[in-house]
C-alpha positions as semicolon CSV with decimal commas, in nm:
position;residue;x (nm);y (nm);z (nm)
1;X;9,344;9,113;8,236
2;X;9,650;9,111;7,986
3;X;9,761;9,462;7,968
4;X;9,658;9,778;8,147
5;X;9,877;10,097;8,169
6;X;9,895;10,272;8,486
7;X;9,970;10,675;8,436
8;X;10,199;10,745;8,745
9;X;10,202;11,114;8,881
10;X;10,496;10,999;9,061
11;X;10,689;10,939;8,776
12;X;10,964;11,147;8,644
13;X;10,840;11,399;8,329
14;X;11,098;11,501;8,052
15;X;11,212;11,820;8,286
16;X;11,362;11,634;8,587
17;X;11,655;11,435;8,371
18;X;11,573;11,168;8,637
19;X;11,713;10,841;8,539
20;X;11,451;10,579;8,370
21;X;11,552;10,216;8,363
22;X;11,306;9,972;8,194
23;X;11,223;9,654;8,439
24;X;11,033;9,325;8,431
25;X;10,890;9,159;8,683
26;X;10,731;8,836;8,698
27;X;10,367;8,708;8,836
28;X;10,356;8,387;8,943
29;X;10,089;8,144;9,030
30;X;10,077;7,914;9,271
31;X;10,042;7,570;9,090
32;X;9,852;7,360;9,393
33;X;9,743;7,703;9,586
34;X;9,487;7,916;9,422
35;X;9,539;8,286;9,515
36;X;9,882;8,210;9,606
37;X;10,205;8,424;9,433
38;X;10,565;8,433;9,424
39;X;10,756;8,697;9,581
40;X;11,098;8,800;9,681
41;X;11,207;8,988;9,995
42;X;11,601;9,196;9,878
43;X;11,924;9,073;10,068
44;X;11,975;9,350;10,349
45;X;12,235;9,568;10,204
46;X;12,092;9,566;9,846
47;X;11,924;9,856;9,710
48;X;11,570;9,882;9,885
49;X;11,719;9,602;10,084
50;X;11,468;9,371;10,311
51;X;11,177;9,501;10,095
52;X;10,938;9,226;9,882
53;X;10,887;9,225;9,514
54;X;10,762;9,055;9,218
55;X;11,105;8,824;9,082
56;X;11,267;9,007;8,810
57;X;11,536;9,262;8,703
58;X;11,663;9,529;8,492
59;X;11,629;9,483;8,070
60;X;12,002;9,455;7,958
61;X;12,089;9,704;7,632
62;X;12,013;9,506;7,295
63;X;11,781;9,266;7,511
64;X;11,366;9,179;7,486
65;X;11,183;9,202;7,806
66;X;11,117;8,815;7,794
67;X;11,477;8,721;7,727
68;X;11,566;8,944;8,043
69;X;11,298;8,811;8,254
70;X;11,399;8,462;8,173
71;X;11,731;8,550;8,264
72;X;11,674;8,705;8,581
73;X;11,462;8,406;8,726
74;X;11,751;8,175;8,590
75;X;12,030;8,385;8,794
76;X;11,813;8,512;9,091
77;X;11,611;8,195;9,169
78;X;11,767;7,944;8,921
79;X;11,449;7,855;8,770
80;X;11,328;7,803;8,396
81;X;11,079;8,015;8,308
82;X;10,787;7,997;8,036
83;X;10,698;8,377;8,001
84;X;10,342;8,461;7,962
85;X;10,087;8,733;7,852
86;X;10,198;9,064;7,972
87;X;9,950;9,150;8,289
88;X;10,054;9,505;8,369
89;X;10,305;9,807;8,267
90;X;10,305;10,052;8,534
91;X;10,549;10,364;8,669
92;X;10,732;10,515;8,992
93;X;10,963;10,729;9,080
94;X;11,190;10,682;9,351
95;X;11,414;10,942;9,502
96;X;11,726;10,823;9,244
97;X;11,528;10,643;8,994
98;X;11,237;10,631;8,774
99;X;11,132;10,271;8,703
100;X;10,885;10,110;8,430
101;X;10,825;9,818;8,527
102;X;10,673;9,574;8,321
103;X;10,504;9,251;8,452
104;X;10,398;8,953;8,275
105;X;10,233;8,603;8,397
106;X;10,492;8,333;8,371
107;X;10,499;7,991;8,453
108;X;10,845;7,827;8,640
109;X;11,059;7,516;8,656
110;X;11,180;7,404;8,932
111;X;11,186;7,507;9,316
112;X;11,257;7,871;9,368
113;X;11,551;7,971;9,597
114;X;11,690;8,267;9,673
115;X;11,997;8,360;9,470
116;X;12,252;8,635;9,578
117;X;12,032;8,926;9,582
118;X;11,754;8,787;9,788
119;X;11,705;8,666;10,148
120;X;11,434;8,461;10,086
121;X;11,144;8,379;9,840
122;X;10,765;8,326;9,978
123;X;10,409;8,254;9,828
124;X;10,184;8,473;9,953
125;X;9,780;8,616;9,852
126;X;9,781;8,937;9,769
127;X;9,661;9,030;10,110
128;X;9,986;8,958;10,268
129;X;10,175;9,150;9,981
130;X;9,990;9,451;10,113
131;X;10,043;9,347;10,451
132;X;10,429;9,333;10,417
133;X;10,685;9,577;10,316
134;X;10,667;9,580;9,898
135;X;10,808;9,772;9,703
136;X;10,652;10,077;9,625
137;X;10,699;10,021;9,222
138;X;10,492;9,666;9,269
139;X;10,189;9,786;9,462
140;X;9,965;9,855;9,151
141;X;10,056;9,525;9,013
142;X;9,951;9,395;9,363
143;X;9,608;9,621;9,371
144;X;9,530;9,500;8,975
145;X;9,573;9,133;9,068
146;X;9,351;9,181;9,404
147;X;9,092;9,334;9,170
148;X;9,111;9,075;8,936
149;X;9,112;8,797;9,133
150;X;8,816;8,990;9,393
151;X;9,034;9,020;9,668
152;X;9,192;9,359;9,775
């Protein structure tokens, strides 16, 4: 799968004047451990705080999703990062935020470690993402790759 767009009834039409913020997110393999992806779980205290996600961050003005994303690993997990294909572009609304979040394959550098947002990094199937407490904005990503890979 490269690119599938997920409508989102949960996510904010032009009449709510809810705040949108444009997000990427990367999906990362494994290299040894088939099945096997990187995620984050937030710093308590942070936004969402002890929840998992995908690594990634908000698009700064005047940037490109795969200069952001790049930067985000760098300063959250201080790892390189090649940036792939994009996998997934999906939507939710949370009570103070609409997000699009877009998520792309991407290939890392170096040992991830958690930075100053994040408690602690983990590589997990996507049966334990859907075990643990995810973010709600990363669960289609999470369904999409179970499908894809023929595990839910």
């Amino acid at each position: 799968m490269t690119k599938m767009v997920i409508p989102s009834t949960n996510f904010a039409d032009k009449n709510m004047r809810q705040r949108v913020i444009d997000v990427v997110a990367a999906l990362v393999a494994h290299a040894q451990e088939n099945g096997r992806y990187l995620a984050a779980q937030r710093a308590p205290g942070q936004n969402r705080g002890n929840q998992w996600e995908f690594p990634g961050g908000k698009i700064d003005e005047n940037e490109q999703r795969a200069e952001a994303l790049a930067r985000e690993l760098r300063e959250e997990l201080n790892v390189g990062a090649r940036i792939g294909p994009l996998f997934l572009v999906t939507a939710h609304r949370y009570p103070d935020v609409s997000v699009r979040l877009w998520t792309y394959r991407v290939e890392i550098d170096g040992i991830p470690r958690p930075g100053p947002y994040h408690s602690r990094v983990a590589w997990m199937s996507t049966a334990e993402m859907l075990r643990a407490d995810f973010s709600a904005a990363d669960l289609p990503v999470i369904r999409a790759l179970g499908a894809e890979i023929g595990r839910d």
